[in-house]
Each structure stands twice: as structure tokens, then as C-alpha cells.
C-alpha positions as CSV (number, residue, x, y, z in Angstrom):
1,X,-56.8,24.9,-76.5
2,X,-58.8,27.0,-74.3
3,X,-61.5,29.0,-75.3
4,X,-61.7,32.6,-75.2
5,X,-64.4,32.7,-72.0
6,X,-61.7,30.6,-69.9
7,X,-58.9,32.7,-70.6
8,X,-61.0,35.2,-69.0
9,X,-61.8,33.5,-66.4
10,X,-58.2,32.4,-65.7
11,X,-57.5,36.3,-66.6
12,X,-59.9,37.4,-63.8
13,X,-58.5,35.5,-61.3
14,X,-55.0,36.1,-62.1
15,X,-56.0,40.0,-61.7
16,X,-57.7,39.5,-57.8
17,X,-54.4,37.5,-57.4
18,X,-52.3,41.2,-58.6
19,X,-54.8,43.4,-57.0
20,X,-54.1,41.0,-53.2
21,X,-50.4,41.6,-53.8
22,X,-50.9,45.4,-54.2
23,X,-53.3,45.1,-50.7
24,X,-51.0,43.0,-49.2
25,X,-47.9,45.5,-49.8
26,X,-50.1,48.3,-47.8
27,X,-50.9,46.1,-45.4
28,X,-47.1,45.5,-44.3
29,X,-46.7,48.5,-44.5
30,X,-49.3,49.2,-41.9
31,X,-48.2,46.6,-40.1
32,X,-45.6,46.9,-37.0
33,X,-45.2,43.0,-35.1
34,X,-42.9,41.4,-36.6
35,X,-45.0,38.1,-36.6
36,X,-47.8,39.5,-38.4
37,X,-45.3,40.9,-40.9
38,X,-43.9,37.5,-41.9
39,X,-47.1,36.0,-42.1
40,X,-48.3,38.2,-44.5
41,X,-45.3,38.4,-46.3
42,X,-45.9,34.8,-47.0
43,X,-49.3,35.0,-48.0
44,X,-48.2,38.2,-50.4
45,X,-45.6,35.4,-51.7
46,X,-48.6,33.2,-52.2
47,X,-50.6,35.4,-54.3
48,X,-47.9,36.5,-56.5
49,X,-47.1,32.8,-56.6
50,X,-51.0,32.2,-58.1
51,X,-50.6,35.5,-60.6
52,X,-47.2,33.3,-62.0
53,X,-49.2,29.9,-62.2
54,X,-52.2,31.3,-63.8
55,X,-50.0,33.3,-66.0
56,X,-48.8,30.4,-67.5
57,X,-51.8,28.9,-68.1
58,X,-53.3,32.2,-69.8
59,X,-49.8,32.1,-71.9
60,X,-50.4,28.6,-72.9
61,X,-54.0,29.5,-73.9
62,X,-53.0,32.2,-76.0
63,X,-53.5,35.2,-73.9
64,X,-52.1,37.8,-72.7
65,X,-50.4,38.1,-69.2
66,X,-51.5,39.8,-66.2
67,X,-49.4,42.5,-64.4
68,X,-49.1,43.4,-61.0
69,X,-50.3,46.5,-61.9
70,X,-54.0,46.9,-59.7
71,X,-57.1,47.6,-61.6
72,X,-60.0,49.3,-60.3
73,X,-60.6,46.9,-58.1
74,X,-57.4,46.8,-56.7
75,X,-56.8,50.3,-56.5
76,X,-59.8,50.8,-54.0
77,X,-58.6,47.7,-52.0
78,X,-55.3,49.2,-51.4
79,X,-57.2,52.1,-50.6
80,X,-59.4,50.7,-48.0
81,X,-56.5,48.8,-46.8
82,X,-54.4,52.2,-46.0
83,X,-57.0,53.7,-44.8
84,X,-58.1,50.7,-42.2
85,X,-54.5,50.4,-41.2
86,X,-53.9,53.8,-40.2
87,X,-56.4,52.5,-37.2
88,X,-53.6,49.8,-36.4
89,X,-52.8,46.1,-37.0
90,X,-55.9,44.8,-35.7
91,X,-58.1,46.8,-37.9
92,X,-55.8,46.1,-40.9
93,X,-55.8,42.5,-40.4
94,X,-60.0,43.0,-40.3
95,X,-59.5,45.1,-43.7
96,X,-57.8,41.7,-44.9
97,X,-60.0,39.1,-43.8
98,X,-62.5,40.7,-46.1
99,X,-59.7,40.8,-49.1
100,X,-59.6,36.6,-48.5
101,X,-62.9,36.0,-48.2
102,X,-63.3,37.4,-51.3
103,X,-60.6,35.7,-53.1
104,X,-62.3,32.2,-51.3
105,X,-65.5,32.9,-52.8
106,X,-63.9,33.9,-56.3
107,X,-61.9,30.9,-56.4
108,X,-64.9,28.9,-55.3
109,X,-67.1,30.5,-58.1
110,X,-64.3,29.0,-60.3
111,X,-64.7,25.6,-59.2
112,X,-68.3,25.7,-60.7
113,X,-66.5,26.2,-64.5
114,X,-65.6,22.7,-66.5
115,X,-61.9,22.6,-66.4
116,X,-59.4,20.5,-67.5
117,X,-58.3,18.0,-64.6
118,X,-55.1,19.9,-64.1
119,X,-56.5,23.4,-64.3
120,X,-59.1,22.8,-61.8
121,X,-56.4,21.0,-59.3
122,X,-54.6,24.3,-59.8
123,X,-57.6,26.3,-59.0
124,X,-58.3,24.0,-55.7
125,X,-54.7,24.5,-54.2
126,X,-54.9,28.0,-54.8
127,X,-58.3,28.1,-53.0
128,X,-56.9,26.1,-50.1
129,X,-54.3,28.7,-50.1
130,X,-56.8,31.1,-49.6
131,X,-58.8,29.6,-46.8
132,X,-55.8,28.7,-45.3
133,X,-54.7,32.6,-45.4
134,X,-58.8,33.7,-44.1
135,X,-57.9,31.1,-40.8
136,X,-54.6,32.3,-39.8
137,X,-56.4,36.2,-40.1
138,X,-59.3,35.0,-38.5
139,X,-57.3,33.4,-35.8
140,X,-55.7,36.2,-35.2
141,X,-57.8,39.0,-34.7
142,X,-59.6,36.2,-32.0
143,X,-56.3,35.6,-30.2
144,X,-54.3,39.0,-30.9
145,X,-51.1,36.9,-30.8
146,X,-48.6,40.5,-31.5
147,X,-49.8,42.1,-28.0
148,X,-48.0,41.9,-25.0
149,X,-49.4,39.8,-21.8
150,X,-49.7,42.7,-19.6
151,X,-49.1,41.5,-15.5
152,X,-52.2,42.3,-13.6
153,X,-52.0,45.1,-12.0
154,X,-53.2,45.9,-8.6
155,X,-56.6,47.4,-9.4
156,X,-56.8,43.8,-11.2
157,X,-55.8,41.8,-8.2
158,X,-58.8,43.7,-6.1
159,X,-61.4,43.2,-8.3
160,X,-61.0,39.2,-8.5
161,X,-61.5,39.3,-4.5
162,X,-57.4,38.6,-3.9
């Protein structure tokens, strides 16, 4: 059995988990390409994925469940989230990046705990998750993958000496 400070531990992570769901719903919101969409769809699926697993492990423990239901926390990362989006998909996908790099250096702060073999695994995929997510964002305000490859225009021609 678990004791009461690793409940909360596993509680407080489950809750950034909730709190990047509630972010990521804004975010797709916000969000018009279809590519980006999916993608973030999937790493929305993720999160609520980790919220389930740690769930369990909180229930098995002896505590008490998290709901998707933001805390503070969360409630001014969906805020900032809206409010960066309404600049468009690149600034949204910026508003993000800083969500996973937080999540990254919470579950890495995690790592440091004594766990049991199977708990800390779990914490370790869901971090992978999480840099995994930070690199696709990353890689995408870098390569803006959702705008159109525009033909150069004649101005554009001149200028390279054509």
C-alpha cells in the first residue's frame, strides 16, 4: 500500500493530466488544419489516457479519483490557451509547447520519487508521451506543415536575379 504522500503525488499528476485535456479541448477549437487537429486530438487522447491509468493507481492506493474537471491551474491554461489562439494556429501551437514542457518537467520531477517498479514504468511511458507530444509541437511551429506552398510570384522571380 501506498502512502499518503504518493497518492498525492500520483493525485498531482493525474490533475496536470485533467487540466492538458481541458487545454487541449481549446486548443482544437482554435485550431483550423485539419492535420494539426488530428494530432492534437491524439495527444488530448493521450492525456486523458494518463488521468485513467493514474486513476487506477490512486484507486488502488485508496484515494480518491481525479475529474476532468480543471483546477486553478487549469483554468488559467485554458485561459491562456484561448486567448493565444485567437492569434491563430501558430501562436496556439506556441501556447502548447509551453503546456508540454511543463508536463515533461513534472513528470520528470516524478522520476526523482521511489516508486514501485511498475509505477515508475508507468510514469516513464507517460513522460515519453510527453516529449514525444513537445517534438511533434516543436517541429511544427519550425516547419509550419498546415500552410500552403505559395508559387513564387513575379516580384520573387526578380529578386533571385531570374
Amino acid at each position: 500500500m501506498a502512502d499518503k504522500s504518493e497518492v498525492a503525488r500520483l493525485h498531482s499528476l493525474a490533475q496536470l493530466d485533467a487540466d492538458a485535456v481541458g487545454a487541449y479541448d481549446v486548443a482544437i477549437a482554435r485550431i483550423g488544419p485539419a492535420l494539426v487537429r488530428e494530432r492534437l486530438n491524439s495527444f488530448r487522447a493521450d492525456h486523458l489516457r494518463h488521468v485513467q491509468d493514474l486513476n487506477l493507481l490512486i484507486q488502488h492506493f485508496g484515494g480518491a479519483p481525479v475529474t476532468l474537471r480543471p483546477d486553478l491551474k487549469g483554468s488559467a491554461m485554458k485561459g491562456l490557451t484561448a486567448m493565444t489562439g485567437l492569434m491563430g494556429t501558430e501562436a496556439t501551437l506556441w501556447a502548447m509547447l509551453g503546456n508540454e514542457e511543463l508536463f515533461d518537467r513534472a513528470y520528470e520531477l516524478a522520476l526523482q520519487f521511489e516508486w514501485s517498479p511498475e509505477v515508475k514504468a508507468l510514469i516513464r511511458q507517460h513522460r515519453e508521451d510527453e516529449r514525444r507530444h513537445g517534438t511533434w509541437i516543436r517541429d511544427a511551429v519550425r516547419t509550419r506543415p498546415w500552410a500552403e506552398r505559395r508559387m513564387p510570384s513575379f516580384l520573387d522571380t526578380a529578386e533571385m536575379g531570374a
